[in-house]
N, C-alpha and C positions, 0 to 999 in steps of 0.2 A: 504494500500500500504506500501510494505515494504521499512521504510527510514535506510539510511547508518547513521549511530551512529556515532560520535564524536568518535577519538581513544585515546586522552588522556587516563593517568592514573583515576581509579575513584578515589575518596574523600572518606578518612574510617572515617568514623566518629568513637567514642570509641564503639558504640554497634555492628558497624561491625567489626571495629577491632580485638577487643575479639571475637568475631567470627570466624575469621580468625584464633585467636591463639590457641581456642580450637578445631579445626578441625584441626591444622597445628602441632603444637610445640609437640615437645615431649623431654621437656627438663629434664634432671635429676633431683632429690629431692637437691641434692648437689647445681647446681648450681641456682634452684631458690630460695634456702636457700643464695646463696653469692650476688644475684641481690636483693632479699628484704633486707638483712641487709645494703648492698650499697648504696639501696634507700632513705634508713633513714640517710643519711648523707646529708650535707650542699652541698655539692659537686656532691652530687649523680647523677644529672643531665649528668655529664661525661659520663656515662656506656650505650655500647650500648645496644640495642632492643635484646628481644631475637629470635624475628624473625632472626634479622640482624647474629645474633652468631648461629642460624641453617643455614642459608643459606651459611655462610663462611664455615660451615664445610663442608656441602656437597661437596662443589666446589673444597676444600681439598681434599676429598675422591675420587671425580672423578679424579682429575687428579691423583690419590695416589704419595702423597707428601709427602717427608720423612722428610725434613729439609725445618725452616722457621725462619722467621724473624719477631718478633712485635716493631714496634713504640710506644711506651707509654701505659704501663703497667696499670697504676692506681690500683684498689682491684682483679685485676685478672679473671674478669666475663670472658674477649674474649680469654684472653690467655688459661683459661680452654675449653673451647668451641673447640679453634684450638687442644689442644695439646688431648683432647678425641678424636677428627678425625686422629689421629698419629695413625702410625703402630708400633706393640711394640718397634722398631727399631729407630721411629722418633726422632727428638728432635728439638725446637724452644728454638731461643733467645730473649729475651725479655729485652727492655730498657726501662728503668724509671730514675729519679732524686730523686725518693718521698720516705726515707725508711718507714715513717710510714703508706703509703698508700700500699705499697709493702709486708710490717708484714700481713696485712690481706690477701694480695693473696696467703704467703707463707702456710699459717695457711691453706686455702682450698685445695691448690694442695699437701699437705700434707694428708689432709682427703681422697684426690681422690686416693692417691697414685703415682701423676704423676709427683713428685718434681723429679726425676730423667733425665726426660723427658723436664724438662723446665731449661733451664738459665738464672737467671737474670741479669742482667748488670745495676750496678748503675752507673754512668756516663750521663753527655751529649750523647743522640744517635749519632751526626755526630760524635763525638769522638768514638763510639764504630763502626761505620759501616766505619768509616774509618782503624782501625787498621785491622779490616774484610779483606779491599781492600788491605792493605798495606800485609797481613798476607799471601795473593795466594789466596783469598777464591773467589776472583770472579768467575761467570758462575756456582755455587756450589749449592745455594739454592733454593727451588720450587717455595717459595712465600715468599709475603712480607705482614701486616698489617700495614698500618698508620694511626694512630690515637693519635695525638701528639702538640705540641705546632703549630698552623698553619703559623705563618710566615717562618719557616722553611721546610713546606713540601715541595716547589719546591729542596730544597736540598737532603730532605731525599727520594726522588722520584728518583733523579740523582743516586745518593748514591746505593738503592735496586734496581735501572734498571743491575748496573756493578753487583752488587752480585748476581742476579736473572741469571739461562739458560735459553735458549731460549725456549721458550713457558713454562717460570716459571708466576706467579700470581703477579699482583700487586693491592692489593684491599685498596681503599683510602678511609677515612672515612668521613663525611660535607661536603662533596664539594655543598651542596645544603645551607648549612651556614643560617638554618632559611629562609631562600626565598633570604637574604640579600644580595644575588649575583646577581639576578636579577635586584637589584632598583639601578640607577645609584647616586643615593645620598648619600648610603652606603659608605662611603670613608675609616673607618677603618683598619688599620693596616691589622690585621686578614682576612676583605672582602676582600682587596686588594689581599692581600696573595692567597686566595683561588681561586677568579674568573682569576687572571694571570695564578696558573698552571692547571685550568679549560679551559682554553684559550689555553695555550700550549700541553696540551692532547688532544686535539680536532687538533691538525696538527702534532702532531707526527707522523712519518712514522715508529720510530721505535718499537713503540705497535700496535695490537688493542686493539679498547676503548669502553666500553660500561657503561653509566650512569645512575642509577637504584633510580627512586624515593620512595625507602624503608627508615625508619627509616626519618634519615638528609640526605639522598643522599650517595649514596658510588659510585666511580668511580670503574671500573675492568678493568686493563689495563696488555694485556696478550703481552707478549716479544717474536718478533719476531726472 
């Protein structure tokens, strides 16, 4: 007798995972050359999936998006990921604070050819996505990336909602935060941070929201 399955997400364990990836990914020589050397850093833990940076692009590509916004830089794995899904025309800005984590993404979006194509912004990002707003630039960009210091994302969220058109992208990075949003004990800075604007996009009227247990969780939150 046939029974109704359970609809959760499944469980990948790593041999299914790599399964996944080598059925799935097709990602450049370039950029799994900039995700293994990443890897080998202390920090490397930062960089997303590279499921996570094909599926951003795609979702680029479908909407074909010409101009964008990234949240936090670090060695450049997703900012290459976006700015390959660009039309030769595109261009994304990208905010970081890091310059020596920022030298290595310069070095690869050089290799790509796509340093034309990208903006860095060294600065605090509300400092840069403000002079944005201050500048006329709202209603102007397609999408947004966050992936950034998380006590600040309910701001940077505010922020790239005014700069984003209507039925521009907002694709948010953690919001799954290790499970740690789930467990009421989590009381941390950062959890806090996270399950609030986790809370508050879940009754937003002025997106739709859709939360995707890929990677750490990314929220897609499309401006109405």
């Amino acid at each position: 007798m046939w029974k109704r399955r359970n609809h959760k997400n499944i469980g990948l364990s790593d041999t299914l995972y790599h399964y996944l990836l080598s059925i799935s990914l097709r990602e450049s020589q370039l950029l799994n050359q900039l995700r293994q050397e990443t890897a080998k850093r202390r920090d490397g833990m930062m960089q997303i999936a590279p499921d996570q940076g094909q599926l951003m692009a795609l979702l680029i590509q479908l909407m074909g998006a010409k101009n964008g916004i990234e949240i936090g830089t670090f060695t450049g794995y997703s900012t290459l990921w976006l700015a390959l899904a660009l039309p030769i025309d595109g261009r994304i800005i990208t905010c970081d604070v890091n310059e020596k984590t920022t030298a290595v993404a310069r070095r690869y979006w050089q290799q790509a050819g796509l340093a034309d194509k990208i903006d860095l912004r060294i600065a605090p990002a509300t400092e840069t996505l403000q002079q944005l707003i201050a500048s006329g630039q709202n209603g102007t960009f397609d999408f947004a990336f966050i992936d950034a210091d998380k006590p600040n994302y309910p701001t940077y969220y505010e922020q790239c909602l005014q700069l984003l058109r209507s039925g521009g992208l907002i694709i948010i990075d953690n919001v799954l935060w290790g499970g740690k949003v789930a467990q009421p004990m989590m009381q941390d800075h950062n959890t806090r941070a996270i399950r609030a604007l986790n809370e508050c996009l879940h009754q937003d009227k002025r997106v739709d929201v859709s939360t995707l247990g890929i990677a750490d969780g990314i929220t897609l939150a499309r401006k109405r």
